[in-house]
C-alpha positions in Angstrom: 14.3 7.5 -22.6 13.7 3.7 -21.8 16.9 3.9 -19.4 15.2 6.4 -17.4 12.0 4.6 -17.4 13.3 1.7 -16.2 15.1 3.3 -13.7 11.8 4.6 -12.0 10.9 0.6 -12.7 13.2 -0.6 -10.8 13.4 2.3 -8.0 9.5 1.4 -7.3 10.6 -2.2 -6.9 13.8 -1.3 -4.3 10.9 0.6 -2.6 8.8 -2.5 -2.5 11.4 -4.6 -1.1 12.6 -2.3 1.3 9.0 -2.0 3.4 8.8 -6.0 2.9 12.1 -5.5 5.0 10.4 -3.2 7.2 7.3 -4.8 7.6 9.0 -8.3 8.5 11.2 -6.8 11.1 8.3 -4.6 12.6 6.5 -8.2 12.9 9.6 -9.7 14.9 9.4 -6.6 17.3 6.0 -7.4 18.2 6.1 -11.0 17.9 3.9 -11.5 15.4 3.8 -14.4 13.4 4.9 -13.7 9.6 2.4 -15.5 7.6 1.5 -16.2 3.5 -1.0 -13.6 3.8 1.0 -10.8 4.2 3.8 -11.7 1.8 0.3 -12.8 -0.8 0.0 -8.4 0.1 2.9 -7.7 -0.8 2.7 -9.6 -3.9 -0.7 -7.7 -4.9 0.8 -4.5 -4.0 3.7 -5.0 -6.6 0.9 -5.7 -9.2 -1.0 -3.0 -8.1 1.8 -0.5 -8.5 3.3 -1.9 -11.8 -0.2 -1.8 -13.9 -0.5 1.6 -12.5 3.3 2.6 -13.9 2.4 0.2 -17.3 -0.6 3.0 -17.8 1.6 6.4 -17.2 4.5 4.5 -19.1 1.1 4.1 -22.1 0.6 7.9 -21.8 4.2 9.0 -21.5 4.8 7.2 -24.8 1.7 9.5 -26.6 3.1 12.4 -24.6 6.6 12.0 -25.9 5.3 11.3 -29.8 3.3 14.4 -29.1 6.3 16.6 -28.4 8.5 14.9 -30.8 6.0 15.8 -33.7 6.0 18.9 -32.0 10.0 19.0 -32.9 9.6 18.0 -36.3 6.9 20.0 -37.6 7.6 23.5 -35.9 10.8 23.3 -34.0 9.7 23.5 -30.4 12.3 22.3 -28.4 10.7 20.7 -25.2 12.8 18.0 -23.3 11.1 14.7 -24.1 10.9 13.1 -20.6 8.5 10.3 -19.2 6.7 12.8 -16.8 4.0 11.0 -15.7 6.0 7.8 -15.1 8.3 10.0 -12.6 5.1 11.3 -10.8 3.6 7.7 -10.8 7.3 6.6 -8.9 7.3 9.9 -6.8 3.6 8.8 -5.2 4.6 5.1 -4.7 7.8 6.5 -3.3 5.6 9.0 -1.0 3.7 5.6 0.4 6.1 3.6 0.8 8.1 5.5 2.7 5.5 6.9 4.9 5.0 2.9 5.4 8.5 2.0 6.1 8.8 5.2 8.6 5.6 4.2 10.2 6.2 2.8 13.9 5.7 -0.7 14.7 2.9 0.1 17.4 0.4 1.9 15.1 0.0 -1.3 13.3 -1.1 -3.0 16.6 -3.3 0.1 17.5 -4.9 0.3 14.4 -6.0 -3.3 14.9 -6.9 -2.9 18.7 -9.3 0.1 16.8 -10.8 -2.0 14.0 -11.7 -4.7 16.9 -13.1 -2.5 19.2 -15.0 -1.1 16.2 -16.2 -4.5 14.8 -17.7 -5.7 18.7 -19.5 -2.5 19.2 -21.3 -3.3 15.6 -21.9 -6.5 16.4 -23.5 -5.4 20.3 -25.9 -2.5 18.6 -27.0 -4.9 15.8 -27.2 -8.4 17.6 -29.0 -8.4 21.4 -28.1 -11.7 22.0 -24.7 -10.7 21.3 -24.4 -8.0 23.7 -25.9 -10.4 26.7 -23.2 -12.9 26.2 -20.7 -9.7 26.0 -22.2 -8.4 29.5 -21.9 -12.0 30.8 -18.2 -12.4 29.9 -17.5 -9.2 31.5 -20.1 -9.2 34.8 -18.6 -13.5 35.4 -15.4 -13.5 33.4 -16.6 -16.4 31.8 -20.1 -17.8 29.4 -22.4 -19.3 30.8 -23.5 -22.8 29.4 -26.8 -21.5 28.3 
């Protein structure tokens, strides 16, 4: 049972690795800059997913004392298998991949979208925002108000 277990352990870890791989080369494609930040990500994702698999691994352990009482006292004969720790792996594996398949140019759209999205906040909320905005765009350039 623990074999198995840490099997899914240390598939969700290859996984990891594997769209750190993918991330870094997308970055080189684009000519990003690799930074701290995004490996500090990657390093939170890894915790993220783990104390997520530490909790099904918790419940897969009551689940399996469940059924082996189960096998004891009246005989049922259900396979004892850490279920929810293979469903835990089989989402992780479900992003990750979807992450490593994902092409290098949505990353950059994605942010074009969020920055587009963040100066049309700032031009409905702030007035004086959106005059310097008009400014930039009517004189290419800010005036020295």
């Amino acid at each position: 049972m623990g074999a198995i277990v840490l099997l899914l352990y240390i598939v969700t870890l290859g996984l990891i690795f594997l769209d750190l791989w993918a991330g870094v080369r997308k970055a080189k494609q684009r000519g990003e800059m690799r930074t701290s930040e995004a490996y500090k990500r990657t390093i939170e994702k890894v915790s993220k997913y783990f104390n997520m698999l530490f909790a099904m691994t918790l419940v897969d352990c009551v689940q399996i004392a469940l059924l082996f009482f189960l096998y004891r006292e009246y005989g049922y004969d259900i396979p004892m298998l850490p279920v929810f720790s293979f469903f835990g792996t089989a989402y992780i594996a479900f992003v990750e991949v979807t992450s490593i398949m994902e092409p290098s140019n949505v990353k950059e759209k994605k942010q074009q979208e969020d920055f587009v999205r963040l100066v049309t906040k700032l031009a409905t909320e702030n007035k004086d925002f959106k005059d310097k905005i008009l400014d930039v765009l009517k004189n290419g350039g800010v005036s020295d108000e």
